[in-house]
mmCIF file of the C-alpha atoms, coordinates in Angstrom:
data_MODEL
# 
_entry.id   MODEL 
# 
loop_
_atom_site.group_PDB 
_atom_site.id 
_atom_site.type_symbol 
_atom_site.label_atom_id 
_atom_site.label_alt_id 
_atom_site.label_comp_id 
_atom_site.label_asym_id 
_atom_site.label_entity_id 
_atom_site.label_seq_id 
_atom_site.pdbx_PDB_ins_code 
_atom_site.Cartn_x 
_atom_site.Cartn_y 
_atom_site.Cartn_z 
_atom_site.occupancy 
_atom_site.B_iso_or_equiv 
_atom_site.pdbx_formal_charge 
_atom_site.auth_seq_id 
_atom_site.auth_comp_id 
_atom_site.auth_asym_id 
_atom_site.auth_atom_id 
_atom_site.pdbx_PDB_model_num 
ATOM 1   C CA . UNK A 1 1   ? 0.000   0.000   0.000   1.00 0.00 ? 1   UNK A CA 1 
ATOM 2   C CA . UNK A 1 2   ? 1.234   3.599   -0.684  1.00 0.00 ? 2   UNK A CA 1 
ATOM 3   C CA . UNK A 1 3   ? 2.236   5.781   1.813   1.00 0.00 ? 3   UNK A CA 1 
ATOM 4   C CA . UNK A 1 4   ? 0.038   8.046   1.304   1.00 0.00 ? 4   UNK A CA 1 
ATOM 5   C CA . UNK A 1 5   ? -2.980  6.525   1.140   1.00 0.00 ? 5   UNK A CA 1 
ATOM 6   C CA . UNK A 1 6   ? -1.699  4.139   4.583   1.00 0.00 ? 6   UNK A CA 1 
ATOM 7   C CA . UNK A 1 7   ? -1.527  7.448   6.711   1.00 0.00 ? 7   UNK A CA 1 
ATOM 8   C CA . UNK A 1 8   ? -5.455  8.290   5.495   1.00 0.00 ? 8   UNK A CA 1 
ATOM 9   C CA . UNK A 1 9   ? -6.596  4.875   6.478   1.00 0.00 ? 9   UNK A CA 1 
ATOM 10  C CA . UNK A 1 10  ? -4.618  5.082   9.698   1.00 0.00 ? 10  UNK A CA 1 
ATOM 11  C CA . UNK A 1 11  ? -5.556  8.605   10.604  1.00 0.00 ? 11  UNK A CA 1 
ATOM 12  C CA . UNK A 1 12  ? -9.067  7.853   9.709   1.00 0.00 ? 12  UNK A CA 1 
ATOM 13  C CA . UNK A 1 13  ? -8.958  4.692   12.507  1.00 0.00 ? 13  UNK A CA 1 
ATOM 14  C CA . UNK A 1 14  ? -7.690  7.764   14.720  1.00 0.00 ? 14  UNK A CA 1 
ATOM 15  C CA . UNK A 1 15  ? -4.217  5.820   14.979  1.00 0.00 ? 15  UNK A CA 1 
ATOM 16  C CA . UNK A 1 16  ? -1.060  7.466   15.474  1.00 0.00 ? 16  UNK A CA 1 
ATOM 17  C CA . UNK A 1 17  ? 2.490   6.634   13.466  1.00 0.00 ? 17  UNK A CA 1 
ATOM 18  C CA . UNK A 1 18  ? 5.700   6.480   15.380  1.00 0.00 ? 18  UNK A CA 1 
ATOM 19  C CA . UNK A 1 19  ? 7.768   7.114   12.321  1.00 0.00 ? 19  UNK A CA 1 
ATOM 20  C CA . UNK A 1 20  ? 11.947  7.439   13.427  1.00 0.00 ? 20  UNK A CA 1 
ATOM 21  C CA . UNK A 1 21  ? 13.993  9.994   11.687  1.00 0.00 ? 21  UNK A CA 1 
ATOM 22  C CA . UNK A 1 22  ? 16.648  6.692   10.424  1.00 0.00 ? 22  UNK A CA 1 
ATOM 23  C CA . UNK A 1 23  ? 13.687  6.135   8.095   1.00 0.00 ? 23  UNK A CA 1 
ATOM 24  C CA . UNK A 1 24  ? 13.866  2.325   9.582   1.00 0.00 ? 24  UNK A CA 1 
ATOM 25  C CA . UNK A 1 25  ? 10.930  -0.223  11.244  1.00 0.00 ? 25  UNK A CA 1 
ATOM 26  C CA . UNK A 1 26  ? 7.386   2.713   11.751  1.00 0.00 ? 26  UNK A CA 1 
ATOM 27  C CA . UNK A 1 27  ? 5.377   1.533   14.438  1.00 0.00 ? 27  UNK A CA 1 
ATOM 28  C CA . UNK A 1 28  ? 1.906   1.995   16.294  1.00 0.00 ? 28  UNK A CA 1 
ATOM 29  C CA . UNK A 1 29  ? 0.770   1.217   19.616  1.00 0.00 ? 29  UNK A CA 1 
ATOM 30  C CA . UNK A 1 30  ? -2.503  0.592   20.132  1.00 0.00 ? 30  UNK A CA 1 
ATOM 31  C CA . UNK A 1 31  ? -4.518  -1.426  23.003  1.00 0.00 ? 31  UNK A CA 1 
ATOM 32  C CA . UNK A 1 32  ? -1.583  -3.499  24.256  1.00 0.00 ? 32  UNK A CA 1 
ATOM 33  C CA . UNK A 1 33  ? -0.332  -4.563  20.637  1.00 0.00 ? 33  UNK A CA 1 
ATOM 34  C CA . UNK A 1 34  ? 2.646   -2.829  18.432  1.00 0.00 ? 34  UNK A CA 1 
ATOM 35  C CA . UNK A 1 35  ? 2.058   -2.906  14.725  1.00 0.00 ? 35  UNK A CA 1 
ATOM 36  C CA . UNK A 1 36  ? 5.684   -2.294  12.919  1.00 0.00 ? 36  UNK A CA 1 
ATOM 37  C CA . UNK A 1 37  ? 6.249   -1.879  8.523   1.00 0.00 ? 37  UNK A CA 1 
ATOM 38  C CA . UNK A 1 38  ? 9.154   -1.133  6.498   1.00 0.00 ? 38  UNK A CA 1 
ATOM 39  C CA . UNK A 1 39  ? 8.788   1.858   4.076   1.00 0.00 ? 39  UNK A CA 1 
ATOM 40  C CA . UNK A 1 40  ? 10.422  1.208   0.580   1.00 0.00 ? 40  UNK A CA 1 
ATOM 41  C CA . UNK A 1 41  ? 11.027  2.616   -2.872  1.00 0.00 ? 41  UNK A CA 1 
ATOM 42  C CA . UNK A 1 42  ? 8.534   1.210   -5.709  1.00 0.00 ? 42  UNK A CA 1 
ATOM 43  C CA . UNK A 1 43  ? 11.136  0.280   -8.367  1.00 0.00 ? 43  UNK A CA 1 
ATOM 44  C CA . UNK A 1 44  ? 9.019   1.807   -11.466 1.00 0.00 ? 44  UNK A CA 1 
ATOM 45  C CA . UNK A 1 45  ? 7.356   5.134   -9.405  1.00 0.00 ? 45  UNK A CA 1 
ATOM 46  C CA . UNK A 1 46  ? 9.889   5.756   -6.963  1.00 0.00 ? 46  UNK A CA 1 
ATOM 47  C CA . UNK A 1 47  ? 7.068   5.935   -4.607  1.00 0.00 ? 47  UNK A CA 1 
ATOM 48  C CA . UNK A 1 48  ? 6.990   4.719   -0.857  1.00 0.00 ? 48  UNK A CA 1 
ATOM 49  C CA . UNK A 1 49  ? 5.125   1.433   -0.423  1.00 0.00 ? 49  UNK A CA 1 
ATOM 50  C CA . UNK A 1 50  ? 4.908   -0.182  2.811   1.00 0.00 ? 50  UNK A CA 1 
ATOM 51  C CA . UNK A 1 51  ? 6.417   -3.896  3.447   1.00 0.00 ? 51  UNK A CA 1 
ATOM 52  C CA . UNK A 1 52  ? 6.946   -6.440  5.894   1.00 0.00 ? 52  UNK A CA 1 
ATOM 53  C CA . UNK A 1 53  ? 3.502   -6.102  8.031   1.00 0.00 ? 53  UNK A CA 1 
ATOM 54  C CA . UNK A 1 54  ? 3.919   -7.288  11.206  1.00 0.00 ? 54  UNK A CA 1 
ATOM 55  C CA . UNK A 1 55  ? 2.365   -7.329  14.961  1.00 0.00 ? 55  UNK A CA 1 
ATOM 56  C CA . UNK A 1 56  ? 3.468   -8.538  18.372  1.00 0.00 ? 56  UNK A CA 1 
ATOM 57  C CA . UNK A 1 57  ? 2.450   -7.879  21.797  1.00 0.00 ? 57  UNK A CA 1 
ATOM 58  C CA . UNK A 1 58  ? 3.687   -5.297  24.106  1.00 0.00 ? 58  UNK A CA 1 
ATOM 59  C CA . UNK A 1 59  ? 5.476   -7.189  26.407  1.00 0.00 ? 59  UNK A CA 1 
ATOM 60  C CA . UNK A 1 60  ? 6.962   -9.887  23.959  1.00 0.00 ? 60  UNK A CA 1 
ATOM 61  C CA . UNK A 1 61  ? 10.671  -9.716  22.735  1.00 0.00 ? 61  UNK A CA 1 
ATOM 62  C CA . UNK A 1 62  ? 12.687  -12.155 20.395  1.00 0.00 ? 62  UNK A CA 1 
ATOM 63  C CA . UNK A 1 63  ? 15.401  -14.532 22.234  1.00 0.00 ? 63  UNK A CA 1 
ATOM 64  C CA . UNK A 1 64  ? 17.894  -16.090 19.445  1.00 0.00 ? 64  UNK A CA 1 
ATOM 65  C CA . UNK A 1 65  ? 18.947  -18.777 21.513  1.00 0.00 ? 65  UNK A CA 1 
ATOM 66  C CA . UNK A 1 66  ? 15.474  -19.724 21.715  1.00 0.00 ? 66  UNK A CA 1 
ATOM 67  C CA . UNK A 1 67  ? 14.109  -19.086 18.310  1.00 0.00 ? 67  UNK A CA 1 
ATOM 68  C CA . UNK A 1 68  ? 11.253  -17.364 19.707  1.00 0.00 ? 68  UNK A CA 1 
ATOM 69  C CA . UNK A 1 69  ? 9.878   -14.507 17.563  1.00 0.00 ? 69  UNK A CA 1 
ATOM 70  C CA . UNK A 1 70  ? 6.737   -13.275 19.089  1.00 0.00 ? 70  UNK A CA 1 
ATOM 71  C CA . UNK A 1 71  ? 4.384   -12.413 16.674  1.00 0.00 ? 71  UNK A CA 1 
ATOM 72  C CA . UNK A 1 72  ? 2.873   -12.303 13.173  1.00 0.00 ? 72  UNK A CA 1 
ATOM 73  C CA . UNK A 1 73  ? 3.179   -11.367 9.526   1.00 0.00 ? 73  UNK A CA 1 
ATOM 74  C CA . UNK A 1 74  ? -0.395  -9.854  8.077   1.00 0.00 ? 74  UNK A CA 1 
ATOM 75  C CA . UNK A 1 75  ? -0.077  -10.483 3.868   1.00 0.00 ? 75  UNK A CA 1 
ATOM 76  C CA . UNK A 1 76  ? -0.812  -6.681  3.912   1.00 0.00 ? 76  UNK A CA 1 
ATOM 77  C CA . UNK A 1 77  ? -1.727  -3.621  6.003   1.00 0.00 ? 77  UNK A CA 1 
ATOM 78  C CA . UNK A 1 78  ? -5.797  -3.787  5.505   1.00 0.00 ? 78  UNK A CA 1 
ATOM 79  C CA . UNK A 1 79  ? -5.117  -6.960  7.621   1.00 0.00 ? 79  UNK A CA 1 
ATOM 80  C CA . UNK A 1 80  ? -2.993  -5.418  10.267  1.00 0.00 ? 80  UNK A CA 1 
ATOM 81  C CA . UNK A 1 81  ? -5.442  -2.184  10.363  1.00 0.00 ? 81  UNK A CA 1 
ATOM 82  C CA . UNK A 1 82  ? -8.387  -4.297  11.291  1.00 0.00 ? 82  UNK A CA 1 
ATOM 83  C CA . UNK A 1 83  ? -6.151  -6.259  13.738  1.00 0.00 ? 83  UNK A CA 1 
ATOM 84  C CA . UNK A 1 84  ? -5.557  -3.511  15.569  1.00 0.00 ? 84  UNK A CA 1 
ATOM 85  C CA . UNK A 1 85  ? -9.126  -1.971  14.722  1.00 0.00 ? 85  UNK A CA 1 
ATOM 86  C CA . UNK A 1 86  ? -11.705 -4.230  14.363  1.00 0.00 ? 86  UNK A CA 1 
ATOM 87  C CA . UNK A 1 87  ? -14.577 -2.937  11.780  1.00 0.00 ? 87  UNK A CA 1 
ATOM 88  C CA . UNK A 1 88  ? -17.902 -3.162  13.293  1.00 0.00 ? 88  UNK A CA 1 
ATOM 89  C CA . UNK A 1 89  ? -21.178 -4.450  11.731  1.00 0.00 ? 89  UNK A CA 1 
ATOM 90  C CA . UNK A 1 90  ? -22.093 -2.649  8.819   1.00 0.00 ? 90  UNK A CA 1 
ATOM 91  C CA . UNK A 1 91  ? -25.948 -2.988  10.539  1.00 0.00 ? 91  UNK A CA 1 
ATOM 92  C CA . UNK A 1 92  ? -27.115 -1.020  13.790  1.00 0.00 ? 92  UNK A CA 1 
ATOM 93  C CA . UNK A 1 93  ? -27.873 -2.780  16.967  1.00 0.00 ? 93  UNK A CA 1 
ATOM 94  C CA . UNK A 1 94  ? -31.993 -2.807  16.898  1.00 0.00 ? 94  UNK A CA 1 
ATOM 95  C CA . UNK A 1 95  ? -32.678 -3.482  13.252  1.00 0.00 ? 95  UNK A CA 1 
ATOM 96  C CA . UNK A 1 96  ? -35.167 -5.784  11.592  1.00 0.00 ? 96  UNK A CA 1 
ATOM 97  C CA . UNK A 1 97  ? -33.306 -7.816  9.473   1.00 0.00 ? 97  UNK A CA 1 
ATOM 98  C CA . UNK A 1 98  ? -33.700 -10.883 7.291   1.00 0.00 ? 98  UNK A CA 1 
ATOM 99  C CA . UNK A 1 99  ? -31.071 -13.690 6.234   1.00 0.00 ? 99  UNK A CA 1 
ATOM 100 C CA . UNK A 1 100 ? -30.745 -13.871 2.286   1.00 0.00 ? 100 UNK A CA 1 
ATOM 101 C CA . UNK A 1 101 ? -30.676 -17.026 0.347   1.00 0.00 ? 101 UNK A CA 1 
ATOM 102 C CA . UNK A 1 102 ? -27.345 -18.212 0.389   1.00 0.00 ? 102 UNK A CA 1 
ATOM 103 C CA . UNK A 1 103 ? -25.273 -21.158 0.722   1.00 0.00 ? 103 UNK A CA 1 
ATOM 104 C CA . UNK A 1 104 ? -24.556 -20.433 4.291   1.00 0.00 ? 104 UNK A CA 1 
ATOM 105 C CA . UNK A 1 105 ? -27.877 -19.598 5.463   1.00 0.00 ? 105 UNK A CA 1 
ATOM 106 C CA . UNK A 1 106 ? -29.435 -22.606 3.484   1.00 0.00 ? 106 UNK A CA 1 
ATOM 107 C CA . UNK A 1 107 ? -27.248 -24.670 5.161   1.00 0.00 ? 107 UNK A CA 1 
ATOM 108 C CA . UNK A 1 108 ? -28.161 -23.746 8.548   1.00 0.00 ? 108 UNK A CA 1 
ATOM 109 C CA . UNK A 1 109 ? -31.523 -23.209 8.164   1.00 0.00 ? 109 UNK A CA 1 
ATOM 110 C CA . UNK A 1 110 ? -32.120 -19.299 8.457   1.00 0.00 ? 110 UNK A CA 1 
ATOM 111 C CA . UNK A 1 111 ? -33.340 -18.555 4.619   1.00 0.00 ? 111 UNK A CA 1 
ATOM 112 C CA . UNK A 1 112 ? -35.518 -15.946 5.258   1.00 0.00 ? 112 UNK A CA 1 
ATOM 113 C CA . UNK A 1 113 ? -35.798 -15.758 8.414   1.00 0.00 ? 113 UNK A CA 1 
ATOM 114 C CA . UNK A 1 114 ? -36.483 -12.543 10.394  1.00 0.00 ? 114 UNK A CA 1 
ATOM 115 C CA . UNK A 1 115 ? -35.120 -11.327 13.396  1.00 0.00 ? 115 UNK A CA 1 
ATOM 116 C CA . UNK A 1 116 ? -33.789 -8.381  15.728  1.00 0.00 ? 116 UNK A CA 1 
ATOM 117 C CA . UNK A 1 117 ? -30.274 -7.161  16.013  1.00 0.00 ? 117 UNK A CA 1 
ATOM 118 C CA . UNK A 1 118 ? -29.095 -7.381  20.080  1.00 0.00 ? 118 UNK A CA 1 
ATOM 119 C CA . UNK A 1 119 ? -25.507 -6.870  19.638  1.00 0.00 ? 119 UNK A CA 1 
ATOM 120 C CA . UNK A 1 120 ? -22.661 -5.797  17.156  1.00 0.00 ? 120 UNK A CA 1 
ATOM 121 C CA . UNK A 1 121 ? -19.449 -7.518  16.578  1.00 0.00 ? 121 UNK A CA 1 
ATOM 122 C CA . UNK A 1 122 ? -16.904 -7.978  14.040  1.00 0.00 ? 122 UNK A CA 1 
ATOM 123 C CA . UNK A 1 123 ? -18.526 -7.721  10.278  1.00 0.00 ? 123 UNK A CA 1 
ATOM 124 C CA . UNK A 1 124 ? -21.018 -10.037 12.453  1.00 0.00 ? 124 UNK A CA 1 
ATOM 125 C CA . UNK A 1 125 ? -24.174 -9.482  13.984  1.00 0.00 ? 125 UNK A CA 1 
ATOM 126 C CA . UNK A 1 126 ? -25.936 -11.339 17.060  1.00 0.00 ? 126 UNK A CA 1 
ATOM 127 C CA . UNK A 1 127 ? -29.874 -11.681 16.109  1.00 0.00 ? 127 UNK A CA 1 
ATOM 128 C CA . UNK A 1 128 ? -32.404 -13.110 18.365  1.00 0.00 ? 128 UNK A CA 1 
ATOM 129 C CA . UNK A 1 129 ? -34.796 -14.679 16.160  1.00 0.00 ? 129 UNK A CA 1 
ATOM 130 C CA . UNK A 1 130 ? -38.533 -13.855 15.972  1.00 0.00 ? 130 UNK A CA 1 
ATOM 131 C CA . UNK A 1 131 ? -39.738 -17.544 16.205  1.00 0.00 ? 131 UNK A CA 1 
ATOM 132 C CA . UNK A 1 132 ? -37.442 -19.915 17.380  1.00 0.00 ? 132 UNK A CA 1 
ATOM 133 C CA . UNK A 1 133 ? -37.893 -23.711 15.732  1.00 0.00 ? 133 UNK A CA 1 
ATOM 134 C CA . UNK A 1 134 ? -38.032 -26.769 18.238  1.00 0.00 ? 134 UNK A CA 1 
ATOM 135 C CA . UNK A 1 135 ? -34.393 -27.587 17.718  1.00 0.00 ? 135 UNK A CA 1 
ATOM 136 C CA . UNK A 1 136 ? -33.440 -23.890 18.750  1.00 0.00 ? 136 UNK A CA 1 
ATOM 137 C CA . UNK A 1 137 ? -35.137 -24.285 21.953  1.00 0.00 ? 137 UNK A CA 1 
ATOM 138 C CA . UNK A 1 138 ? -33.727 -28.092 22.914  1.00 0.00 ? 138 UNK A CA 1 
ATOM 139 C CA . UNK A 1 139 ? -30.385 -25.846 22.351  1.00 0.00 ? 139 UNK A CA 1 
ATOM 140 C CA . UNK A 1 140 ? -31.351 -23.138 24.655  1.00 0.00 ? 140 UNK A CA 1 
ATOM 141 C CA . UNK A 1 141 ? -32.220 -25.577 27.233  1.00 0.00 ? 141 UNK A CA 1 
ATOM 142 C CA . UNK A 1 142 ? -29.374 -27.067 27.178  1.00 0.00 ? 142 UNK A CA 1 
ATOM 143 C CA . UNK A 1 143 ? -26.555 -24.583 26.807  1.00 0.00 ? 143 UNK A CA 1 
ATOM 144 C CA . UNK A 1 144 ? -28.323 -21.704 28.010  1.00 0.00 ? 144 UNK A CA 1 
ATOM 145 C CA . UNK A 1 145 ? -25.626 -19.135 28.567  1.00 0.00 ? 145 UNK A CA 1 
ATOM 146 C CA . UNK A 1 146 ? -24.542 -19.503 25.198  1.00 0.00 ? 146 UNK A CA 1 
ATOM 147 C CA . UNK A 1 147 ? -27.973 -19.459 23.434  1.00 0.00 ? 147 UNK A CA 1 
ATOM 148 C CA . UNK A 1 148 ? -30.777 -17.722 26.417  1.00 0.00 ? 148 UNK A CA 1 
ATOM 149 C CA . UNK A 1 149 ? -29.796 -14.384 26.241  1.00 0.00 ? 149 UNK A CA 1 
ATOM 150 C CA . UNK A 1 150 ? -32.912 -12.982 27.337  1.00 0.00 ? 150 UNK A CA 1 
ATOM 151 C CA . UNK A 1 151 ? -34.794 -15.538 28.782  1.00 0.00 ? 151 UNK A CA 1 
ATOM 152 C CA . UNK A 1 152 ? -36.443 -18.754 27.281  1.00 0.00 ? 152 UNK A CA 1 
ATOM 153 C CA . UNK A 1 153 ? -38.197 -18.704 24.491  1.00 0.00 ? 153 UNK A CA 1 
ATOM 154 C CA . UNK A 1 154 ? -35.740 -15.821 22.872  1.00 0.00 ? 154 UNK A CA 1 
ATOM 155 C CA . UNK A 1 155 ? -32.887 -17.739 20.841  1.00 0.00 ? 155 UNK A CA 1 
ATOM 156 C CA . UNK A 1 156 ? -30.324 -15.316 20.469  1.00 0.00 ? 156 UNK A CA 1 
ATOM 157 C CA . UNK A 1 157 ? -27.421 -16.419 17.173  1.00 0.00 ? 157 UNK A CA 1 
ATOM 158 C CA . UNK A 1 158 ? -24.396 -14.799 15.502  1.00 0.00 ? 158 UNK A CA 1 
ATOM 159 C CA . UNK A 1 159 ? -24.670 -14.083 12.053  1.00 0.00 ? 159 UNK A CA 1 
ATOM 160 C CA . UNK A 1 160 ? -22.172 -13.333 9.702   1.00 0.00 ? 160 UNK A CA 1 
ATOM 161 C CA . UNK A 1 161 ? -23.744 -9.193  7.920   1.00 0.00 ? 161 UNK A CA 1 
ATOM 162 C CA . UNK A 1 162 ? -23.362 -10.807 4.543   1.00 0.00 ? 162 UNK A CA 1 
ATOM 163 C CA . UNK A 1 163 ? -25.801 -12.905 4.968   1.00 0.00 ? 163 UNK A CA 1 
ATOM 164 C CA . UNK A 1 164 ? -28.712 -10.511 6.459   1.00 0.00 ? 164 UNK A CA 1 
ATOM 165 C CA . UNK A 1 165 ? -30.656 -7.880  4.857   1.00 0.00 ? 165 UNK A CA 1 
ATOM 166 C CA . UNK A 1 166 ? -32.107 -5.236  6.899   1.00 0.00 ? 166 UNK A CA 1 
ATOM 167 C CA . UNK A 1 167 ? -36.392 -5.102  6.562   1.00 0.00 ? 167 UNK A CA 1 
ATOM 168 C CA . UNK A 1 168 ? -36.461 -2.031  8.815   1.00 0.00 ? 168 UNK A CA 1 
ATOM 169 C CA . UNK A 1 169 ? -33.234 0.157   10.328  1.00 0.00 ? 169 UNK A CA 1 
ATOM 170 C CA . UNK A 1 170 ? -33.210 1.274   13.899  1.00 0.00 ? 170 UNK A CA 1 
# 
Protein backbone atom coordinates (compact mmCIF):
# COMPACT_ATOMS: atom_id res chain seq x y z
CA UNK A 1 0.00 0.00 0.00
CA UNK A 2 1.23 3.60 -0.68
CA UNK A 3 2.24 5.78 1.81
CA UNK A 4 0.04 8.05 1.30
CA UNK A 5 -2.98 6.53 1.14
CA UNK A 6 -1.70 4.14 4.58
CA UNK A 7 -1.53 7.45 6.71
CA UNK A 8 -5.46 8.29 5.49
CA UNK A 9 -6.60 4.87 6.48
CA UNK A 10 -4.62 5.08 9.70
CA UNK A 11 -5.56 8.60 10.60
CA UNK A 12 -9.07 7.85 9.71
CA UNK A 13 -8.96 4.69 12.51
CA UNK A 14 -7.69 7.76 14.72
CA UNK A 15 -4.22 5.82 14.98
CA UNK A 16 -1.06 7.47 15.47
CA UNK A 17 2.49 6.63 13.47
CA UNK A 18 5.70 6.48 15.38
CA UNK A 19 7.77 7.11 12.32
CA UNK A 20 11.95 7.44 13.43
CA UNK A 21 13.99 9.99 11.69
CA UNK A 22 16.65 6.69 10.42
CA UNK A 23 13.69 6.13 8.09
CA UNK A 24 13.87 2.32 9.58
CA UNK A 25 10.93 -0.22 11.24
CA UNK A 26 7.39 2.71 11.75
CA UNK A 27 5.38 1.53 14.44
CA UNK A 28 1.91 1.99 16.29
CA UNK A 29 0.77 1.22 19.62
CA UNK A 30 -2.50 0.59 20.13
CA UNK A 31 -4.52 -1.43 23.00
CA UNK A 32 -1.58 -3.50 24.26
CA UNK A 33 -0.33 -4.56 20.64
CA UNK A 34 2.65 -2.83 18.43
CA UNK A 35 2.06 -2.91 14.73
CA UNK A 36 5.68 -2.29 12.92
CA UNK A 37 6.25 -1.88 8.52
CA UNK A 38 9.15 -1.13 6.50
CA UNK A 39 8.79 1.86 4.08
CA UNK A 40 10.42 1.21 0.58
CA UNK A 41 11.03 2.62 -2.87
CA UNK A 42 8.53 1.21 -5.71
CA UNK A 43 11.14 0.28 -8.37
CA UNK A 44 9.02 1.81 -11.47
CA UNK A 45 7.36 5.13 -9.40
CA UNK A 46 9.89 5.76 -6.96
CA UNK A 47 7.07 5.93 -4.61
CA UNK A 48 6.99 4.72 -0.86
CA UNK A 49 5.13 1.43 -0.42
CA UNK A 50 4.91 -0.18 2.81
CA UNK A 51 6.42 -3.90 3.45
CA UNK A 52 6.95 -6.44 5.89
CA UNK A 53 3.50 -6.10 8.03
CA UNK A 54 3.92 -7.29 11.21
CA UNK A 55 2.36 -7.33 14.96
CA UNK A 56 3.47 -8.54 18.37
CA UNK A 57 2.45 -7.88 21.80
CA UNK A 58 3.69 -5.30 24.11
CA UNK A 59 5.48 -7.19 26.41
CA UNK A 60 6.96 -9.89 23.96
CA UNK A 61 10.67 -9.72 22.73
CA UNK A 62 12.69 -12.16 20.40
CA UNK A 63 15.40 -14.53 22.23
CA UNK A 64 17.89 -16.09 19.44
CA UNK A 65 18.95 -18.78 21.51
CA UNK A 66 15.47 -19.72 21.71
CA UNK A 67 14.11 -19.09 18.31
CA UNK A 68 11.25 -17.36 19.71
CA UNK A 69 9.88 -14.51 17.56
CA UNK A 70 6.74 -13.27 19.09
CA UNK A 71 4.38 -12.41 16.67
CA UNK A 72 2.87 -12.30 13.17
CA UNK A 73 3.18 -11.37 9.53
CA UNK A 74 -0.39 -9.85 8.08
CA UNK A 75 -0.08 -10.48 3.87
CA UNK A 76 -0.81 -6.68 3.91
CA UNK A 77 -1.73 -3.62 6.00
CA UNK A 78 -5.80 -3.79 5.51
CA UNK A 79 -5.12 -6.96 7.62
CA UNK A 80 -2.99 -5.42 10.27
CA UNK A 81 -5.44 -2.18 10.36
CA UNK A 82 -8.39 -4.30 11.29
CA UNK A 83 -6.15 -6.26 13.74
CA UNK A 84 -5.56 -3.51 15.57
CA UNK A 85 -9.13 -1.97 14.72
CA UNK A 86 -11.71 -4.23 14.36
CA UNK A 87 -14.58 -2.94 11.78
CA UNK A 88 -17.90 -3.16 13.29
CA UNK A 89 -21.18 -4.45 11.73
CA UNK A 90 -22.09 -2.65 8.82
CA UNK A 91 -25.95 -2.99 10.54
CA UNK A 92 -27.11 -1.02 13.79
CA UNK A 93 -27.87 -2.78 16.97
CA UNK A 94 -31.99 -2.81 16.90
CA UNK A 95 -32.68 -3.48 13.25
CA UNK A 96 -35.17 -5.78 11.59
CA UNK A 97 -33.31 -7.82 9.47
CA UNK A 98 -33.70 -10.88 7.29
CA UNK A 99 -31.07 -13.69 6.23
CA UNK A 100 -30.75 -13.87 2.29
CA UNK A 101 -30.68 -17.03 0.35
CA UNK A 102 -27.35 -18.21 0.39
CA UNK A 103 -25.27 -21.16 0.72
CA UNK A 104 -24.56 -20.43 4.29
CA UNK A 105 -27.88 -19.60 5.46
CA UNK A 106 -29.43 -22.61 3.48
CA UNK A 107 -27.25 -24.67 5.16
CA UNK A 108 -28.16 -23.75 8.55
CA UNK A 109 -31.52 -23.21 8.16
CA UNK A 110 -32.12 -19.30 8.46
CA UNK A 111 -33.34 -18.55 4.62
CA UNK A 112 -35.52 -15.95 5.26
CA UNK A 113 -35.80 -15.76 8.41
CA UNK A 114 -36.48 -12.54 10.39
CA UNK A 115 -35.12 -11.33 13.40
CA UNK A 116 -33.79 -8.38 15.73
CA UNK A 117 -30.27 -7.16 16.01
CA UNK A 118 -29.09 -7.38 20.08
CA UNK A 119 -25.51 -6.87 19.64
CA UNK A 120 -22.66 -5.80 17.16
CA UNK A 121 -19.45 -7.52 16.58
CA UNK A 122 -16.90 -7.98 14.04
CA UNK A 123 -18.53 -7.72 10.28
CA UNK A 124 -21.02 -10.04 12.45
CA UNK A 125 -24.17 -9.48 13.98
CA UNK A 126 -25.94 -11.34 17.06
CA UNK A 127 -29.87 -11.68 16.11
CA UNK A 128 -32.40 -13.11 18.37
CA UNK A 129 -34.80 -14.68 16.16
CA UNK A 130 -38.53 -13.86 15.97
CA UNK A 131 -39.74 -17.54 16.21
CA UNK A 132 -37.44 -19.91 17.38
CA UNK A 133 -37.89 -23.71 15.73
CA UNK A 134 -38.03 -26.77 18.24
CA UNK A 135 -34.39 -27.59 17.72
CA UNK A 136 -33.44 -23.89 18.75
CA UNK A 137 -35.14 -24.28 21.95
CA UNK A 138 -33.73 -28.09 22.91
CA UNK A 139 -30.38 -25.85 22.35
CA UNK A 140 -31.35 -23.14 24.65
CA UNK A 141 -32.22 -25.58 27.23
CA UNK A 142 -29.37 -27.07 27.18
CA UNK A 143 -26.55 -24.58 26.81
CA UNK A 144 -28.32 -21.70 28.01
CA UNK A 145 -25.63 -19.13 28.57
CA UNK A 146 -24.54 -19.50 25.20
CA UNK A 147 -27.97 -19.46 23.43
CA UNK A 148 -30.78 -17.72 26.42
CA UNK A 149 -29.80 -14.38 26.24
CA UNK A 150 -32.91 -12.98 27.34
CA UNK A 151 -34.79 -15.54 28.78
CA UNK A 152 -36.44 -18.75 27.28
CA UNK A 153 -38.20 -18.70 24.49
CA UNK A 154 -35.74 -15.82 22.87
CA UNK A 155 -32.89 -17.74 20.84
CA UNK A 156 -30.32 -15.32 20.47
CA UNK A 157 -27.42 -16.42 17.17
CA UNK A 158 -24.40 -14.80 15.50
CA UNK A 159 -24.67 -14.08 12.05
CA UNK A 160 -22.17 -13.33 9.70
CA UNK A 161 -23.74 -9.19 7.92
CA UNK A 162 -23.36 -10.81 4.54
CA UNK A 163 -25.80 -12.90 4.97
CA UNK A 164 -28.71 -10.51 6.46
CA UNK A 165 -30.66 -7.88 4.86
CA UNK A 166 -32.11 -5.24 6.90
CA UNK A 167 -36.39 -5.10 6.56
CA UNK A 168 -36.46 -2.03 8.81
CA UNK A 169 -33.23 0.16 10.33
CA UNK A 170 -33.21 1.27 13.90
Amino acid sequence: MKKTTFLKKVKKLGLTVDEPNDGRRCYIHHNGQIASWFWQENWQTGELEGTNWHIKGEGQESCSYTDYFPGYFTDNASQMLDRLVPPGSKHKVGSLVKCKDNKRSTRYNRVGRMGIMIDAGDKQAQIQWITPTASELRLQECYPATYARNGVGCFVEWVQDNDLDVVSAA
